[in-house]
C-alpha positions in Angstrom: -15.5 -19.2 -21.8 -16.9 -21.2 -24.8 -13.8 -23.2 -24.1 -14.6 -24.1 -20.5 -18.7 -25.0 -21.1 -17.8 -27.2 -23.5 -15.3 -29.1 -21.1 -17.5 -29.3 -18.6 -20.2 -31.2 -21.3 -17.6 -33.3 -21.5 -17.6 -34.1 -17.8 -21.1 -34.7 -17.5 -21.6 -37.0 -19.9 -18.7 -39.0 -19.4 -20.0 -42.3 -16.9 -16.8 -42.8 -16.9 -15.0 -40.3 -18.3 -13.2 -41.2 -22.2 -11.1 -38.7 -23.9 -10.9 -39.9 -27.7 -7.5 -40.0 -28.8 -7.2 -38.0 -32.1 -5.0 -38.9 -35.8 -5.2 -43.0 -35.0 -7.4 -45.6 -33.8 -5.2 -47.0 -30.8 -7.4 -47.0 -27.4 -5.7 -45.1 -25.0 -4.8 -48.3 -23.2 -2.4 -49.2 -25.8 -0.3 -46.1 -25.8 3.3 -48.0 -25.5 7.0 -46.5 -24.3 8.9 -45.0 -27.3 11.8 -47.4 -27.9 13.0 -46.7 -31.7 15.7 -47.9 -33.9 17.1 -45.5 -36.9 18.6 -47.4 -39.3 19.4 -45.8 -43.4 22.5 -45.3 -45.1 25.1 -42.7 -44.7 23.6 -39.2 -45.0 20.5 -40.3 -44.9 19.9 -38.0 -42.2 19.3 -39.8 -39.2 21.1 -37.1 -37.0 18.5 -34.6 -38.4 15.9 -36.9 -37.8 16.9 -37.9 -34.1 16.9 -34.3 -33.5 13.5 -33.8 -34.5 12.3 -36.9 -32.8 13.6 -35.7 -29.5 12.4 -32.7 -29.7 8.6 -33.3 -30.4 8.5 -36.9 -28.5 11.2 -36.1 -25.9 13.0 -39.1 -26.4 16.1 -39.5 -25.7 18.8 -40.1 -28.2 21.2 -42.8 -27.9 24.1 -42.8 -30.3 26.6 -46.0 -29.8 29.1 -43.6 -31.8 28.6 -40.7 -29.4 28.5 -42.7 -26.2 32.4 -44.4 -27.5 34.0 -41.1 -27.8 32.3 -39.9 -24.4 33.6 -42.4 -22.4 36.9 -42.9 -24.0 37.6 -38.9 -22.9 35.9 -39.6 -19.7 38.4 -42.5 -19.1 36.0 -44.5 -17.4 36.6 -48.3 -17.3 34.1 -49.1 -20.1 36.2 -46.2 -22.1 39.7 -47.2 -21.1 38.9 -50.9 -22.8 37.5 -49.2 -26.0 40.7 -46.7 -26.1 42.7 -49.7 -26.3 41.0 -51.3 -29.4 40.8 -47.9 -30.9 44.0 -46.9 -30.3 45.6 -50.2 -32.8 43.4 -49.8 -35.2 40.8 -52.8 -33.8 36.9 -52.6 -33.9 35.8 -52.3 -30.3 34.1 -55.7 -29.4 29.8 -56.3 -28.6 30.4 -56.4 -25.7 31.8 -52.9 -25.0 29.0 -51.1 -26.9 26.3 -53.3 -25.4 27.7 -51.9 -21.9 27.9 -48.9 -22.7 24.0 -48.9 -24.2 22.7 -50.9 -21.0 24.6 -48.1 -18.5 23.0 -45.3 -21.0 19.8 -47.0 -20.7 20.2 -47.0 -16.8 21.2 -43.0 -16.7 18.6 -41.6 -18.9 15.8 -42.9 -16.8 13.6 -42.1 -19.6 10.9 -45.1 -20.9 10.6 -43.3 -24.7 14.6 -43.4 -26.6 15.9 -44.3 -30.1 18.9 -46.1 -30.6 21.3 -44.4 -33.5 24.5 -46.8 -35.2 24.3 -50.3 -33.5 23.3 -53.2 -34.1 24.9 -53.0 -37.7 25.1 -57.1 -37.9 22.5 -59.8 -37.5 24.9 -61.1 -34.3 24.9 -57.5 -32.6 21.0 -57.5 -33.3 20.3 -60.6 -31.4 22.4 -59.6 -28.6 21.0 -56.7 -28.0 18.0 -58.4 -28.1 18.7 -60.3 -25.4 20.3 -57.5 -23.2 17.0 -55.6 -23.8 14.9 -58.2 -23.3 16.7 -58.8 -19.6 15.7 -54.8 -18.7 11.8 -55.8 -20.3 12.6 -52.8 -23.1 12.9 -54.5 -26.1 12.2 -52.4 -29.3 9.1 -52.2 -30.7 9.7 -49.9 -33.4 12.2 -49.9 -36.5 12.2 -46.9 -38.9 14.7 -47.5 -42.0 15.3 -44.6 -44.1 15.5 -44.5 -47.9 17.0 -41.6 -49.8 17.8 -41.9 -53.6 21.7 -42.6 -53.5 22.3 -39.4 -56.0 20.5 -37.1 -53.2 22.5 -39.0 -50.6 26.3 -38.0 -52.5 25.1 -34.2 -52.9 24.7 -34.5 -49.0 28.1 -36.1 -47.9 29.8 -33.4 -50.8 28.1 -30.5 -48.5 28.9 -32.3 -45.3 31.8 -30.7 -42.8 32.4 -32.1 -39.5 33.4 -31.0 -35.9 35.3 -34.0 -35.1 35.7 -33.8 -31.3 32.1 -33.6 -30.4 30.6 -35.2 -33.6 28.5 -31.8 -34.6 27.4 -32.0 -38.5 27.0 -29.4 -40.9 25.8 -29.4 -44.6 26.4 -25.9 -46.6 22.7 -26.6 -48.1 20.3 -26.6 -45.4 22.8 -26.5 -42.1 25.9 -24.2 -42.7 27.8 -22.9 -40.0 27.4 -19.6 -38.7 31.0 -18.8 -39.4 32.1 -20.2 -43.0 34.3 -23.4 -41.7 34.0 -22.9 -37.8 32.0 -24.9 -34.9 29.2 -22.7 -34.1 30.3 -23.9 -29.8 33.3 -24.0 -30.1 34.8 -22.1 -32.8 37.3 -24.4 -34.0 37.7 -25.5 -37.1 35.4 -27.6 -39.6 37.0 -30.8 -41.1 35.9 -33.0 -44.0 35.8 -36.4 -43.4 38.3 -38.9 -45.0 35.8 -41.0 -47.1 33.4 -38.3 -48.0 33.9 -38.6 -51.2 32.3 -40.7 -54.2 34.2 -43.4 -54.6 34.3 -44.2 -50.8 30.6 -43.2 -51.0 29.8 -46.1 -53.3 31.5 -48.7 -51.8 29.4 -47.7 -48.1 26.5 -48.2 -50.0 27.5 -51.8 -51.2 28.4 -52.2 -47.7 25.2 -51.1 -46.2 23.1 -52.3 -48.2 24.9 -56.0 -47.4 24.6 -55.2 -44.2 20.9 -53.8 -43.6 18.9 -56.5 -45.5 19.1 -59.3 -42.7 18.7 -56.2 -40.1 15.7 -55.6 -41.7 14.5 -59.3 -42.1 15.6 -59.8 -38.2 13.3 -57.1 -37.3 10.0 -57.3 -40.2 7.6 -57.6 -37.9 8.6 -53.8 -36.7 9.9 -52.5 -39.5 8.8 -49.3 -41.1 10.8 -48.2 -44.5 9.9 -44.6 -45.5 11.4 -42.7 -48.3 11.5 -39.4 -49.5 14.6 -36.9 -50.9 14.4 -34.9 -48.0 14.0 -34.9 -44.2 11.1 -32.9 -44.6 9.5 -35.2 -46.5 10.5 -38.2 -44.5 9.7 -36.7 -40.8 6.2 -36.6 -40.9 5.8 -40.2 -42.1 8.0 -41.3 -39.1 5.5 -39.3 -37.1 2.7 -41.0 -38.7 4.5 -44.3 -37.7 4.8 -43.5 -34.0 1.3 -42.3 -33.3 -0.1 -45.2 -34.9 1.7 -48.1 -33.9 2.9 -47.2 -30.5 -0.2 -44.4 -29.8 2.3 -41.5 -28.5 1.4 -38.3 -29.8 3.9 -35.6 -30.5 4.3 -33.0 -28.1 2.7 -30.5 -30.1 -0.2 -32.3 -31.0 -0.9 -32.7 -26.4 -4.1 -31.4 -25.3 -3.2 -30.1 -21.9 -5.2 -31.8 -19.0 -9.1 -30.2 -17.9 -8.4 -28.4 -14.5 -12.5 -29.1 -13.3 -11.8 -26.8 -10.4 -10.8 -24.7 -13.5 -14.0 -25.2 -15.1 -16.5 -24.7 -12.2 -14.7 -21.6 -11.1 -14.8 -19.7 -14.1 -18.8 -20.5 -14.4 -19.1 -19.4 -10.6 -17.6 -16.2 -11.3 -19.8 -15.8 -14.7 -23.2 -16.5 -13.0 -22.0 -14.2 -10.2 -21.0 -11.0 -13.0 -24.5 -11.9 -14.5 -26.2 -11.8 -11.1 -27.0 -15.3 -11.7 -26.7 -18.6 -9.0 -25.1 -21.3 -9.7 -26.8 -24.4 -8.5 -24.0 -27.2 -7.2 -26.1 -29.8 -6.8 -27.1 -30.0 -10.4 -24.3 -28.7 -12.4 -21.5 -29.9 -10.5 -22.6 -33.4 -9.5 -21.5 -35.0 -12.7 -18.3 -33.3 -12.1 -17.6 -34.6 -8.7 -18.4 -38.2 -10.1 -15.9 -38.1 -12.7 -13.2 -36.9 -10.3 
């Protein structure tokens, strides 16, 4: 009951009615679609974070690597093109991926995603730049994950793959149910080829080569957060999104104030108290901020 007087305080003295937003100072006009790129290094754990992300923002997760092998089994025409480059041993041009990202964008129908393994070059940056920026959804948020390289290698050691769908598993904080089996499917775990150290080193040369002009392409957006764990990294990309693009997590939503709610609960406490409830004066203020 305490719950309800107070919100209907609120609706009195709000000429219009204001709800403060809380944890940042963006106005409530500025709240802006989630539209996120996860860059960091193998194992950084970007497919834990994604997970996360879509959970508490419901954003949808767009992985370029995901959306290849769908459409490759699906044979559609985007996937019979890749199958070809994949198939002798090529790297599957822009172009394909960018289709496949722009039809993705199309399907979801959802304003708030983050985009997972492309670009990886300076050239695939700017043109998907330029195929967002024909659909008015260019990015407006870059989070870059940093994990101490040493951290990283105990990961990709743990690390056991379902290779047909993609699933990941780490023996440390994500083992399978069944010791060395898909927790769908049941079938069996596999390790991948260059999880190991020496490949592991030479991927980090590679990335880091590779993510310095991504990052200069994209300053003005960029967000690098650290930590050893995911734990420690989630809640500063949380921190990131409420205040720079003003979403709050799910969690964190105040549902709506039902005034019909409101009024009807205090009409039915006057009424146990033997008490009247006077419209006019009490529920004026509430009519004018409907």
């Amino acid at each position: 009951m305490s719950s309800a007087l107070s919100s209907l305080r609120i609706l009195r003295q709000s000429k219009p009615l204001i709800l403060a937003r809380r944890f940042h100072d963006c106005p409530v006009s500025d709240v802006q679609p989630f539209r996120l790129l996860l860059l960091g290094s193998p194992g950084s754990g970007k497919g834990t974070q994604s997970e996360r992300l879509m959970k508490q923002f419901t954003a949808s997760h767009i992985s370029s690597g995901d959306l290849l092998r769908r459409d490759i089994v699906q044979q559609t025409p985007t996937g019979r093109k890749a199958a070809e480059y994949v198939t002798s041993g090529k790297l599957v041009p822009d172009e394909l991926i960018l289709a496949l990202i722009d039809a993705e964008l199309s399907n979801i129908a959802n304003p708030n995603w983050l985009l997972d393994g492309f670009p990886r070059t300076l050239g695939q940056a700017q043109a998907l730049d330029l195929m967002l920026q024909k659909r008015t959804e260019s990015l407006n948020l870059v989070i870059n994950l940093e994990v101490p390289e040493e951290v990283i290698l105990e990961r990709i050691m743990d690390r056991w793959v379902h290779i047909p769908s993609g699933r990941v598993y780490n023996l440390s904080y994500n083992p399978p149910r069944v010791p060395g089996l898909d927790d769908v499917t049941g079938e069996a775990l596999s390790k991948r080829p260059d999880d190991c150290p020496d490949v592991f080193r030479v991927r980090m040369q590679q990335h880091k080569a590779m993510t310095m002009p991504l990052l200069e392409h994209y300053s003005p957006i960029v967000a690098t957060l650290r930590g050893n764990t995911s734990d420690e990294i989630y809640p500063q990309i949380e921190r990131e999104i409420v205040n720079r693009l003003g979403v709050l997590p799910n969690r964190l939503v105040t549902p709506p104030v039902s005034v019909s709610k409101v009024v009807s609960t205090l009409q039915q406490q006057r009424r146990t108290q033997g008490g009247i409830l006077n419209n006019e004066t009490e529920a004026v203020s509430v009519g004018a901020a409907q």
